[in-house]
N, C-alpha and C positions, 0 to 999 in steps of 0.2 A: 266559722270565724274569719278566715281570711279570703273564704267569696265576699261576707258582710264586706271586710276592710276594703276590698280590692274596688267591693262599691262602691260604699264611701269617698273613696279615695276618685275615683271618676267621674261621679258625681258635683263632687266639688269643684271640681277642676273646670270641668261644663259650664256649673254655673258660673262660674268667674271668668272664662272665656266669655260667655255668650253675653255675658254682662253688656251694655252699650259702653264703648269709651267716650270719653270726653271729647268735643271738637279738637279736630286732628290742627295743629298747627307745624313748627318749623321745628325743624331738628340742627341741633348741632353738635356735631364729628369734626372730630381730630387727633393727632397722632403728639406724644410727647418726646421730646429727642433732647440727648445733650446740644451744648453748644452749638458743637463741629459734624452734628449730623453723623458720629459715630453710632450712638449705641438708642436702643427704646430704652425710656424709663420707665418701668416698669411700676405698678403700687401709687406713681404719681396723685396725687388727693386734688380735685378739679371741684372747684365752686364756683355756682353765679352767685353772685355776691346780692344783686336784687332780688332773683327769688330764693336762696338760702336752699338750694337743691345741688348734692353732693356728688361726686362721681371717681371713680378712680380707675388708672391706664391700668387697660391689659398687657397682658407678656410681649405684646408688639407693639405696646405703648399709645396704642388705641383707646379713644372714650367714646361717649355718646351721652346727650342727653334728648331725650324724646319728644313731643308735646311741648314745647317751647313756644309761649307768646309771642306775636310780632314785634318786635321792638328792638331796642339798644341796651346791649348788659357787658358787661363787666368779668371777666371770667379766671379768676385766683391758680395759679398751678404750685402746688409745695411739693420740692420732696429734699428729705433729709441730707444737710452736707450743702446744701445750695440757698442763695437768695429767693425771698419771693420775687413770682413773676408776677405779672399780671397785662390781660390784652382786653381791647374792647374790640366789639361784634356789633355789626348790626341780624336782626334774624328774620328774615323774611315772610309771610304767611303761610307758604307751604315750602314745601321741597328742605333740602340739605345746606348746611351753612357750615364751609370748611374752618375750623381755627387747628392749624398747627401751630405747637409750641415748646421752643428754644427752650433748654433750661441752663444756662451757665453761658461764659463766655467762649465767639465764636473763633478765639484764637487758643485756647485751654480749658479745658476741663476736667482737667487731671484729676481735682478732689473728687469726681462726680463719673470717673472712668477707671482709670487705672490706678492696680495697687492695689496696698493694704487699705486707706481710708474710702476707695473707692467702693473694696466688697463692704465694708463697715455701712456705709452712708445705703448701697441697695439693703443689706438687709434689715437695718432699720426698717427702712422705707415699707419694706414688706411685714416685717412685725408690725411697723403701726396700723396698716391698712388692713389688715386679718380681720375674719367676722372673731375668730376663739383664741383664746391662748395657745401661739406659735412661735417657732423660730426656726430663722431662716439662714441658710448657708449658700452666699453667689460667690461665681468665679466673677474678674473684672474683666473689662473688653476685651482684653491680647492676650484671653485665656488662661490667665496664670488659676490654678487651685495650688491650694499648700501642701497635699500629703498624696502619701502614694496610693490611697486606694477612699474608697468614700467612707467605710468607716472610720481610718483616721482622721479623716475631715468632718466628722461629727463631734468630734471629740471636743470641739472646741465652744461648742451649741450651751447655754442655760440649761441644765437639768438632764445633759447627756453624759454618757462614757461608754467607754467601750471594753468588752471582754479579749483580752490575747490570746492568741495560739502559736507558740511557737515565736514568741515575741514583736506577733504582728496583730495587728488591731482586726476585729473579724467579727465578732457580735455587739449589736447595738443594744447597752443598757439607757434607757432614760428615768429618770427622779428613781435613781437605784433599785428597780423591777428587772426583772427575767427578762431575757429577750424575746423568749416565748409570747411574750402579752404585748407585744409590738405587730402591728401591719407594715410591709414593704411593698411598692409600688413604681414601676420605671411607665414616664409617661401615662400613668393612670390605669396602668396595668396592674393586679398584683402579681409579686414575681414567688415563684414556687421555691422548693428548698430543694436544693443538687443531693443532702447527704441524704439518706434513708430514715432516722430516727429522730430527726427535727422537723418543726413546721418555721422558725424563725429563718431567716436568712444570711447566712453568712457573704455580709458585704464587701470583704476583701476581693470575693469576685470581679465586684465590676470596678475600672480603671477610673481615679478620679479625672483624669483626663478627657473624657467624652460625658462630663456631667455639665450643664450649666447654673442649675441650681440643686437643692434638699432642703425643703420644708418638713420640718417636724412640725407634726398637729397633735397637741395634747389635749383639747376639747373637741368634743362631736356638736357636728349639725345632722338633721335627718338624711342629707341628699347623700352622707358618707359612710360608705360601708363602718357597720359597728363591730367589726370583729377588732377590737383594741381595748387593752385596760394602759398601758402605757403611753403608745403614740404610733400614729398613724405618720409611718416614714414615705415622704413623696419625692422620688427622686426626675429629675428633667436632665433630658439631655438637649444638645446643644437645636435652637431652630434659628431657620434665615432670617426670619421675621423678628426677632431679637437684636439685630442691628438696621444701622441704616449704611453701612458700606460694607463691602468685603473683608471678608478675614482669611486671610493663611496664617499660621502659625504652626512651628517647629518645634520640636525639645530635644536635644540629646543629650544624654547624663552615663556615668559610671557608678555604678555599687558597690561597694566595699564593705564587706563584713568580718571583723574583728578574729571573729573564732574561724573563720572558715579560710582567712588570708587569700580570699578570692575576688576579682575584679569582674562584676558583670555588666551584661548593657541594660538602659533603657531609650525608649524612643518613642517620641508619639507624632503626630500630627493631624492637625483638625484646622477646618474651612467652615466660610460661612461665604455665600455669595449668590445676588439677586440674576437670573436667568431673564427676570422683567419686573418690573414693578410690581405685579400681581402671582408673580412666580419664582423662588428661591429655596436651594436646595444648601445641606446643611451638613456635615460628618466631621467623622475622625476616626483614626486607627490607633492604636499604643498598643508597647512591645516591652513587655518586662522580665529579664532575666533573672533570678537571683539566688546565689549560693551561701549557705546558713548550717551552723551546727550549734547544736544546744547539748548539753552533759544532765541529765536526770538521776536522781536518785525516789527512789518508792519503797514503802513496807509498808506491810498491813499482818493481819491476825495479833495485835499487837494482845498479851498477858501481862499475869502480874505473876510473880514467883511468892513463895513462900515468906521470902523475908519481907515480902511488903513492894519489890523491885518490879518494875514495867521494864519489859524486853518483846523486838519482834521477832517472830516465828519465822518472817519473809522476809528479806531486802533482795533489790534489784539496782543493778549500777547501771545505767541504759544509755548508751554513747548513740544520739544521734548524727546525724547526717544528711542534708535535703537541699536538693536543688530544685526551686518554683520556677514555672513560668507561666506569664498570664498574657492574652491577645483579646483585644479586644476592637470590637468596631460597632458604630453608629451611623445613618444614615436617615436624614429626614426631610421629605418632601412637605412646602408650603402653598396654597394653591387658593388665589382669591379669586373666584371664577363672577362675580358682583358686589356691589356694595356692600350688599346684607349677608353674604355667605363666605365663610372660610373653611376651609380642607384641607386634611393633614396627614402625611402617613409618616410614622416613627418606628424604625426598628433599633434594635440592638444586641450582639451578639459578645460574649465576652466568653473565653476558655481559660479555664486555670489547670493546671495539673503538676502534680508533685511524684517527685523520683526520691527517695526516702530508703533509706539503710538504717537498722537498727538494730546494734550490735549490744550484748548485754551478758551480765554473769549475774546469775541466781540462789541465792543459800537459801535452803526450807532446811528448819530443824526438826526432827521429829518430838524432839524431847524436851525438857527443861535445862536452861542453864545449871553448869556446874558450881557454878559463882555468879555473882551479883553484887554491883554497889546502885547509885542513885542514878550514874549517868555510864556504865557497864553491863555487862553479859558475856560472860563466857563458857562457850560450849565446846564439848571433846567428843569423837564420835568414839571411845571408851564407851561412853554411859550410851548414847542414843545413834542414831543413823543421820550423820549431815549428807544433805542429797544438793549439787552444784549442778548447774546448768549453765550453759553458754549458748546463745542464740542468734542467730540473721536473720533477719527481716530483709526483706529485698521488695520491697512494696510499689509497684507505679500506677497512681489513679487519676482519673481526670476527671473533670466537671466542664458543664457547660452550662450559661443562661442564657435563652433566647427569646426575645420578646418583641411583638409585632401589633400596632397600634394602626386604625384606619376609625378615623373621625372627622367630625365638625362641628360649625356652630352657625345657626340662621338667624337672624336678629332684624325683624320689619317691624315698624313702629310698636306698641308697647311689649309684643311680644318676641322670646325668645327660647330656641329648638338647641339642644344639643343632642348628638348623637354618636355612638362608636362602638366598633368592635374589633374584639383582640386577641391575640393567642399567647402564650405564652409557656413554655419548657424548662425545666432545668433539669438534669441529670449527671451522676457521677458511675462511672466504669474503671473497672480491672480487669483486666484479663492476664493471667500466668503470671498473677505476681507468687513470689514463694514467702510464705506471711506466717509463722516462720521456720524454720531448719532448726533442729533443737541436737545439743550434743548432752550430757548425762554422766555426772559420775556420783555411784554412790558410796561413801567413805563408811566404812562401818568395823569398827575395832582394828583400822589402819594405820591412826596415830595422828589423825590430823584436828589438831586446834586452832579453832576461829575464836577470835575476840573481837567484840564489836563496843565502839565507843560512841555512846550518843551525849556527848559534852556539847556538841553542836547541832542543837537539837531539829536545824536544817538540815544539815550534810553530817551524817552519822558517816564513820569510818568503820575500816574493816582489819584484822593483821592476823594472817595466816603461819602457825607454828607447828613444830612434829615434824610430820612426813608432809614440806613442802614439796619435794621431789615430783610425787606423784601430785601433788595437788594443781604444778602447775605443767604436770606432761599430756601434754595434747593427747598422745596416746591413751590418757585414761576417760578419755571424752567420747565416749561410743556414741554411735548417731542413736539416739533416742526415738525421733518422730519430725515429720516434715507435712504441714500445709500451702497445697497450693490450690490460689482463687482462682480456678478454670474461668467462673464468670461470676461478678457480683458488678450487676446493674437496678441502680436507685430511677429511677424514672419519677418525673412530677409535670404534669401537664395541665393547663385550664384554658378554655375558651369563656368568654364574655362578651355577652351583648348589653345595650344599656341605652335609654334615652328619656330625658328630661324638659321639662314642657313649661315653662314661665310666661304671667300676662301680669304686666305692673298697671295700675293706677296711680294716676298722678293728681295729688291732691295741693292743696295749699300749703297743709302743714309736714309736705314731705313726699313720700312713695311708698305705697302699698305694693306687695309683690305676691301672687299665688301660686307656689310651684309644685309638680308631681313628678313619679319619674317610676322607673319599672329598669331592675337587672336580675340577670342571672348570669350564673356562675355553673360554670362545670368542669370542676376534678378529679383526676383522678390519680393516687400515689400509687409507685408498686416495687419493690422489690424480689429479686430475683437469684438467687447464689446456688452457683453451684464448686464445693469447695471438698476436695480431693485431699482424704490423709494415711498417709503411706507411714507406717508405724516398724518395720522393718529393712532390711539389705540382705540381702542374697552374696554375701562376702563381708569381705574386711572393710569399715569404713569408719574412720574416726577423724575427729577435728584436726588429728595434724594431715591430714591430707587437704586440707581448703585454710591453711592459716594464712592471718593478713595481719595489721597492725591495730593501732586505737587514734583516736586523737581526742579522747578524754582523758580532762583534765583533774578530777575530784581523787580518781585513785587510779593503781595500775589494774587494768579487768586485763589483762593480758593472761593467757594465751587467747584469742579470739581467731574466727574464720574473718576472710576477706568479705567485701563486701559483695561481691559479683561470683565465688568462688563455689558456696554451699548449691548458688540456680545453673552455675554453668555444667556442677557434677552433678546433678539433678538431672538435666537435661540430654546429656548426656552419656546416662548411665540408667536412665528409665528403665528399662526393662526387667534390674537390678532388683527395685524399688519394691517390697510388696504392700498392696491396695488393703487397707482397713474398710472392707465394705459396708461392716455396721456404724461407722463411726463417719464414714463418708457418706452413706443416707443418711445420719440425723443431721450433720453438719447442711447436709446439701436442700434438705427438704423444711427443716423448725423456723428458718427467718426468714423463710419467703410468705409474701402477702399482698394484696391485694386492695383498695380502699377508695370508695367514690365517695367523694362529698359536694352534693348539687344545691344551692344554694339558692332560693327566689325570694327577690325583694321590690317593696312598695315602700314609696314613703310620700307624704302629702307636708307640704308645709306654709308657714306666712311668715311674708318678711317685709321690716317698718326699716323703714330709711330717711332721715331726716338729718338739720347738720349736726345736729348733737347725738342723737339717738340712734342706736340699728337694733331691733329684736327681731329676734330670728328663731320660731317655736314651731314643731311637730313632731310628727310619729312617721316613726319607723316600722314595716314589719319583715322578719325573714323568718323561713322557713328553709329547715336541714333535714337532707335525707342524707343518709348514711348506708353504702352497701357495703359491709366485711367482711374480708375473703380470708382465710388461713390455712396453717396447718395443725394437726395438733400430732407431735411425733412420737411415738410411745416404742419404747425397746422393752422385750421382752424375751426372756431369759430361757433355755434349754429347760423344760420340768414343768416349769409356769403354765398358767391359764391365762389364754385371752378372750373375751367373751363365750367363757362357760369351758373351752374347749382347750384340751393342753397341747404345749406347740415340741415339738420335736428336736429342733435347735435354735438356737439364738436368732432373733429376728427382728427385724424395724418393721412395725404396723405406721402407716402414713393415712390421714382420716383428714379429707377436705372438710369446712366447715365454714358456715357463714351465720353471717347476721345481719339484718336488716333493724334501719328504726328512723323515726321520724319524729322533729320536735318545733313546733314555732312560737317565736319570740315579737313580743311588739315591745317597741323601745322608743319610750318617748324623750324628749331632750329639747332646753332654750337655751337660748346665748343672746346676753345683753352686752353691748359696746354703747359706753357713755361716756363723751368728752363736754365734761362741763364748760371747760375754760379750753384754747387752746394751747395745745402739747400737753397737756393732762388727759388718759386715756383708762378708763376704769374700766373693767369687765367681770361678766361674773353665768357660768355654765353649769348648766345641770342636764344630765344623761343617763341613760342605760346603756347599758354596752354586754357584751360577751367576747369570750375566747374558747375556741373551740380546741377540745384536747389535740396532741399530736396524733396525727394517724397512724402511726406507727405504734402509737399506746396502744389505740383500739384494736390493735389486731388480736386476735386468741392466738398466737405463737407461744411457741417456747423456745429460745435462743438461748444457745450456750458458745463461750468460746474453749481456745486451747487451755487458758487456766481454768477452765470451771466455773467461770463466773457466766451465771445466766439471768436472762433475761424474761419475763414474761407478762404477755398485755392484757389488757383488761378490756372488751367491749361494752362494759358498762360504764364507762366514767360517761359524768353527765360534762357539759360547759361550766367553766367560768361563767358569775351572771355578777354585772358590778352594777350599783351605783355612785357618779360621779359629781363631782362637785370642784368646780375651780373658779377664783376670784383673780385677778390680778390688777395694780396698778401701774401703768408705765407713766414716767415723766420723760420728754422729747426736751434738751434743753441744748444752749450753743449753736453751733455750729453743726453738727455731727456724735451728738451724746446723749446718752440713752439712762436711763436710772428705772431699774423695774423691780416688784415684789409681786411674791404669787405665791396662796396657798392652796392646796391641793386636799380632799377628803374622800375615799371613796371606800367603801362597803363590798365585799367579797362574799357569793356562796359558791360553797362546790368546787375550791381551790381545789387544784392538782396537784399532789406532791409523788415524788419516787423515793420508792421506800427500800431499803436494803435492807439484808437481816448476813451476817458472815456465819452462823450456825449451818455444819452443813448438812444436806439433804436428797432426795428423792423425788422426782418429778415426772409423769410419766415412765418410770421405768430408766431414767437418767440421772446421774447421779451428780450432785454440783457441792462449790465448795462454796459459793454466795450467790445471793437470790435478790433480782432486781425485782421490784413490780409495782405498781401504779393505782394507787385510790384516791377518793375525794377526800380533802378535809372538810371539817365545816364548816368556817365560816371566818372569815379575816378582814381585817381594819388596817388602811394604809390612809395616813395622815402624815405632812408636811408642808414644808417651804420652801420658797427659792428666790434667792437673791440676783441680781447682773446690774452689772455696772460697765460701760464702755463710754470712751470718750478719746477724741483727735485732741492732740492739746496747740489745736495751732495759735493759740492767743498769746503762749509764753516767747518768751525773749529769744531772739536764736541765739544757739544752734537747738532749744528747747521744741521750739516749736515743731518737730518732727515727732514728737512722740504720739504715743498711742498704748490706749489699756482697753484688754478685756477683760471680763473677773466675774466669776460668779459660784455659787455655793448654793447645795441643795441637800435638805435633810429628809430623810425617808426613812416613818416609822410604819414599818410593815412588819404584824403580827397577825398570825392565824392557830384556829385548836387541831387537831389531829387524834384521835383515838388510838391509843396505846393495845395494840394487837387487838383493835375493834372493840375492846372495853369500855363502852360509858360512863363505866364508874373512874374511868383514869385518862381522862381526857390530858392532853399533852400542850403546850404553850411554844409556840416553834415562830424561828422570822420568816418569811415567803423567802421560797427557794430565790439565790439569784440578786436577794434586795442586798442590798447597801445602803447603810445608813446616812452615810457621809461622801459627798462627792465635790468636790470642785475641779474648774479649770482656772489659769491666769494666761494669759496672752502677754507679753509688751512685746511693742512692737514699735521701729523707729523708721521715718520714710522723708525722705528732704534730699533734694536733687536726685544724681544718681547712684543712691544707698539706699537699703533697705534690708533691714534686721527685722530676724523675730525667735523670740523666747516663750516656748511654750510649755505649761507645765502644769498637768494631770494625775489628778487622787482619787481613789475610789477603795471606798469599806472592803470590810471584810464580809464576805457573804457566804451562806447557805446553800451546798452545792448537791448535798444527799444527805436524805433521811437514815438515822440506822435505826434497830428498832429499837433502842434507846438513848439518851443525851449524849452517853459516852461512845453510840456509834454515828454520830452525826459528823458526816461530811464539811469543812469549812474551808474555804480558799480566801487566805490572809489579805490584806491590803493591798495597795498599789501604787506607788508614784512614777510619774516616769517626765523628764525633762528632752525636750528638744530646741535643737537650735535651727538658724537658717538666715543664712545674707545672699543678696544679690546686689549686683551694683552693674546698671545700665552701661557700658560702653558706645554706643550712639545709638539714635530714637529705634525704640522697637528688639533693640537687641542687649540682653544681660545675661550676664555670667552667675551661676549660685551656686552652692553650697550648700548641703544639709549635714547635719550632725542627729541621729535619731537614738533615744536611749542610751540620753549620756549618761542616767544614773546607775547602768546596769543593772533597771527592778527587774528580778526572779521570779518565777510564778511557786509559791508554797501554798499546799494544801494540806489539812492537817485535823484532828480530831482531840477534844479534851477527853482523855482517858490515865485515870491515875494521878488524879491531879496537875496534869499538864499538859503544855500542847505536846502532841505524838505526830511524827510526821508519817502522811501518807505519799506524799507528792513534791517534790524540789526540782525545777528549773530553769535552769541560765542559758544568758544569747550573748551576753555584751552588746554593744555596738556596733552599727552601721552609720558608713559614710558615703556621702552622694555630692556630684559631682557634675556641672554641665553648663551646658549652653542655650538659652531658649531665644527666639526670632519670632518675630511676629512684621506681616505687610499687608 
């Protein structure tokens, strides 16, 4: 089948090259530019008005129209936020016929350059010129972007939001799906995932400071990799050929966050400037500090007592601590070596790495409470055994994404080459962090009474009676157990080749286009841990020897170790320390794995271009190979048998394992764009698509951590396989205003869900207290809509006339079935992991002389974060709002002063399960607010 396709697909292509063209006549090139000869307009919409033949600027604000008849025409340029233009031409019978063209006035162009209305009007300009339903995010000439990392900056996007961690913006949700079902791409690269157990990308990585655009693509054409049920995220960084003068621009800012009472830096700077006409080089660097603390509360094995009463078994009080930093750099070389050929090399290198302490007090009950009311529990270690833990975490890891672009593009009368290839890296490493130092007291007929209050059915409390004496003497806190990550390195790497082959025909009623194209893809994920637990001391060693303080705020977790205090006696006193050998080979050997995923693709397609009309219909095919490497780690016990033979003492059996498998997909897919009238713009998409499970699912491991909670993969999950469906209408009206509707329907097999069960168990000869693991569903329905609305309101009266809105609202009904412990007969009704039903943003934003406000402010559902193995064990992570503010005001040309306010509302992250009639928390926490501070420059 895919020799058949592949010949098909070349055969075609032949014939439509070898085709005879039409007599070759006059061409005419030119480049579109604001006013002042700043900036390309980009998306530009270009008509000859006589022959009713379409064309729109490239990213250098380049056009072409081919095959052009001798004569006199007429030639229309729109882009959004600006005046029609229009120039006449004369076109000679053969050769090249220059029209550049001005858009705005050559003394301002502020609406159409700088600012808020400035990014408003380019990304219009790019929504409306899209073959599919997109949305587009530009920085403006003098480099401003709004937020500090790009997935903040999406946040602002029709039908996006974003996932927090730690109350920063970091996974990309679009029309409320998983991030999972999202593609990421820098310069046309995809970009791999730094952590080990994600394929999605956490974009707090890269600095929004070295982006110049992000297109989200929520419908496919063939030429575009299909691995997306959500949106294909296209992020650019800055080229020279995107302006037409030089740029330097500056920033320096301070950080300031709330809980942490600390003052950190930020810094960037990025250039754009032409070496020659034909030759221009393009970067930036940013430097971001930043110190944060967040206060956690968790329980889980939550019960019901006799009297009918829900109580948990566990709470955890978990006083973070983290100081980030991120560096980042880009570098892009532009190279027009003749008329018809452009060449480009793009890299980008971004590091993130967190220093992280995490201090915490532990009650596990053995037993039942004594007493119970509706929002009470109280237990006495009289009747059962309370066991108290106090822990350091001393954790430092770091990421890196690297990504390296070399391409072009050859364009000789009807036909056109592109070409490129790429590398691209991301990884995250630890080395000696101590993850974590555990102290232990176990109270049992010593007198001490815990009472816990979940009136607050976020922040449950705690009050300690009896024998506090001892409950809260350091001394009774004996070293328990200590992990440290000698080595846990995530590696993700991929190489890409790729090139595409177009030959248009020009007809009367428009432009025929034939295109084909060939890539491959080669990755490979791996992890690696080697992780060391020392489960005794060789003397006296207890918590009051390393004690420090708290700076959580929810309760006192006091007496606690220092932060640096548990690794400095660690390291110091090693020798001390004695080695868990069985527990440091399972540790060190069950999460390492291995995973090639090789990817080759063909797609053939035809594209109609006329002024009203664009269809754009073919097929795709790819084909996946899959090589899976693991371990499978089995402990077995003194007495025991293992294959057939009994072992003499206790042992770790360690059994490599692989799997191999191969599966190919043809995926066909059209997209119709129809502007009946103008600024009326209709479309309507139809696709296959896939999502290829994480690889870290497919690995055959079995992973457990220090609590017991394990993990284990599945090599049989098949793909996501979806069909898609999107309509939309945009109206373009005013000056700079946008009004759009779009609905969305697409069909799911073979969902992937992770499924927990807290019953605990046996696994290989290891023993856990919760069980992760990974099967297909079968089969889910995601249908919705989504609304936007933007508009400059420059027509109203001043001081009115400064304003500006963005607004938009997207609803996502995403249901899938699941079999209840594989049962047919009991098939299960679940939302996709991750969706949200309800999402909006608002923007207003006020911009007139030298002030400029903005008020941002984002909601997103409550969504499905894990499976348990029944309703009342299902994972759910509550709603979200979160408000931002931000002023600048110009001091003279090129230079303004701003302000950020992030998280005025103080939203918390709660995670939670319906069990016993209510919600039960699993997860509670708080950041407060950051404030930002600075100065930016631009020459």
């Amino acid at each position: 089948m895919n020799r058949l396709f592949l010949r098909a697909s070349s055969a075609s292509l032949a014939i439509a090259l070898l085709a005879p063209a039409a007599a070759l006549a006059g061409t005419i090139a030119g480049k579109v530019s604001d006013g002042t000869g700043t900036r390309a307009l980009q998306s530009t919409q270009l008509r000859i008005v006589e022959l009713g033949r379409v064309a729109e600027a490239g990213r250098d604000g380049s056009y072409r129209f081919p095959d052009v008849p001798a004569g006199t025409y007429t030639i229309e340029a729109r882009y959004v936020g600006a005046d029609l233009v229009t120039q006449t031409i004369v076109v000679a019978e053969t050769g090249t016929t220059t029209a550049d063209i001005r858009i705005g006035s050559d003394i301002d162009s502020s609406i159409i350059v700088v600012g808020q209305a400035a990014n408003q009007a380019s990304t219009l300009s790019r929504q409306r010129a899209a073959d599919g339903v997109e949305s587009v995010l530009t920085r403006d000439a003098i480099g401003q972007f709004p937020d500090q990392n790009v997935a903040e900056s999406l946040r602002r996007l029709p039908g996006v939001n974003i996932l927090n961690d730690q109350g920063e913006g970091r996974f990309v949700s679009v029309r409320g799906l998983d991030p999972e079902l999202n593609a990421a791409s820098i310069n046309g690269t995809r970009v791999p995932a730094p952590e080990s157990d994600v394929r999605s990308v956490a974009l707090d990585v890269v600095p929004a400071e070295l982006i110049e655009s992000i297109e989200v693509k929520k419908s496919l054409t063939p030429d575009m990799d299909a691995d997306t049920i959500g949106a294909s995220i296209e992020i650019n960084t800055v080229s020279a050929f995107d302006r037409k003068k030089d740029l330097y621009s500056v920033k320096l800012e301070g950080s300031y966050n709330d809980y942490a009472d600390a003052l950190t830096p930020k810094g960037s700077f990025d250039f754009s400037t032409r070496i020659a006409d034909n030759f221009g080089i393009a970067g930036g660097a940013s430097y971001y500090k930043r110190k944060f603390e967040s206060d956690n509360i968790e329980a889980t094995d939550w019960d019901v007592d006799d009297a009918g009463n829900a109580f948990a078994r566990e709470l955890q009080y978990r006083d973070y601590d983290v100081s980030r930093e991120r560096i980042g750099g880009s570098l892009s070389l532009d190279w027009q070596p003749s008329v018809s050929t452009k060449l480009y090399a793009r890299g980008l290198y971004s590091q993130f790495s967190d220093q992280e302490y995490r201090g915490d007090v532990i009650f596990i009950m053995d037993g039942d409470p004594r007493a119970t009311t509706l929002t009470t529990a109280s237990f006495s270690d009289e009747d059962d055994r309370i066991e108290v833990r106090r822990r350091m975490k001393d954790r430092f890891e770091k990421q890196r994404i690297k990504s390296l672009t070399l391409g072009g593009t050859t364009e000789t009368g009807p036909w056109k080459m592109t070409y490129s290839g790429s590398w691209s890296e991301a990884s995250e490493r630890e080395n000696g962090s101590i993850d974590p130092t555990r102290f232990r007291a176990r109270f049992d007929d010593d007198g001490v009474n815990v009472d816990f209050d979940y009136s607050n059915p976020k922040k449950p409390s705690y009050t300690v009676s009896g024998n506090t004496a001892d409950f809260l003497d350091p001394e009774s806190y004996g070293f328990n157990e200590l992990e440290r990550t000698t080595l846990s390195n995530s590696k993700d790497r991929e190489y890409t080749v790729k090139g595409d082959l177009s030959r248009a025909f020009i007809t009367d009623g428009g432009t025929f286009t034939v295109q084909a194209g060939l890539k491959a893809r080669w990755r490979k994920k791996s992890y690696d841990l080697q992780s060391d637990v020392y489960d005794d001391y060789d003397g006296d060693y207890t918590l009051a020897d390393v004690l420090g303080g708290q700076s959580y705020r929810i309760a006192d977790i006091l007496p606690q170790a220092s932060h640096t205090g548990p690794s400095d006696f660690f390291y110091q006193n090693q020798d001390n320390f004695v080695l868990n050998s069985i527990d440091t080979e399972i540790n060190s050997n069950n999460a390492d794995y291995s995973v090639k995923e090789d990817i080759l693709a063909t797609y053939l397609l035809g594209r109609w271009d006329s002024e009203k009309m664009r269809v754009i219909a073919g097929v795709r095919m790819e084909q996946t190979r899959n090589d899976i490497r693991a371990k499978r780690t089995q402990f077995v016990e003194e007495g025991q048998e293992y294959d057939g033979v009994e072992v003499d003492e206790d042992i770790v059996f360690v059994t490599p394992n692989r799997f191999r498998r191969k599966y190919t997909d043809f995926l066909p897919s059209i997209t119709v764009r129809y502007e009946p009238v103008r600024n009326l713009v209709l479309r309507l998409g139809g696709s296959k698509s896939l999502v290829r499970p994480k690889l870290s699912n497919l690995a055959p491991r079995f992973d457990i951590n220090e609590d017991l909670e394990a993990t284990v993969g599945n090599p049989e999950l098949k793909p996501y396989k979806s069909w898609n469906i999107d309509a939309s209408a945009e109206w373009y009206f005013g000056t700079n205003a946008a009004l759009t509707g779009g609905i969305f329907w697409k069909s799911i097999k073979d969902f992937v869900v992770e499924q927990r069960t807290t019953t605990p168990g046996s696994l290989y000869g290891v023993d856990y207290e919760e069980l992760t693991s990974y099967i297909n569903g079968d089969a889910a329905k995601i249908k919705g809509f989504e609304l936007s609305y933007s508009q400059v309101f420059s027509f109203l009266p001043a001081p009115f006339d400064g304003l500006l809105l963005n607004a938009n609202y997207t609803y996502t009904d995403a249901k899938g079935t699941v079999l209840t412990d594989g049962d047919i007969t009991d098939p299960r009704k679940i939302p996709l992991m991750s969706s949200s039903k309800n999402t909006f943003n608002v923007v207003l934003g006020y911009e007139k002389g030298p002030v400029s406000l903005r008020a941002a402010g984002t909601y997103r559902d409550k969504y499905l974060d894990e499976l348990g193995s029944d309703a009342s064990q299902d994972r759910y992570v509550s709603d979200h709002f979160q408000l931002d503010l931000s002023a600048k005001y110009r001091i003279m040309p090129g230079v303004r002063l701003f302000a950020e306010w992030i998280n005025v509302t103080d939203a918390p992250y709660y995670a939670y399960q319906n069990f016993a009639g209510s919600r039960r928390l699993l997860q509670y926490e708080q950041y407060n607010w950051t404030a930002k501070f600075g100065v930016s420059a631009s020459f």
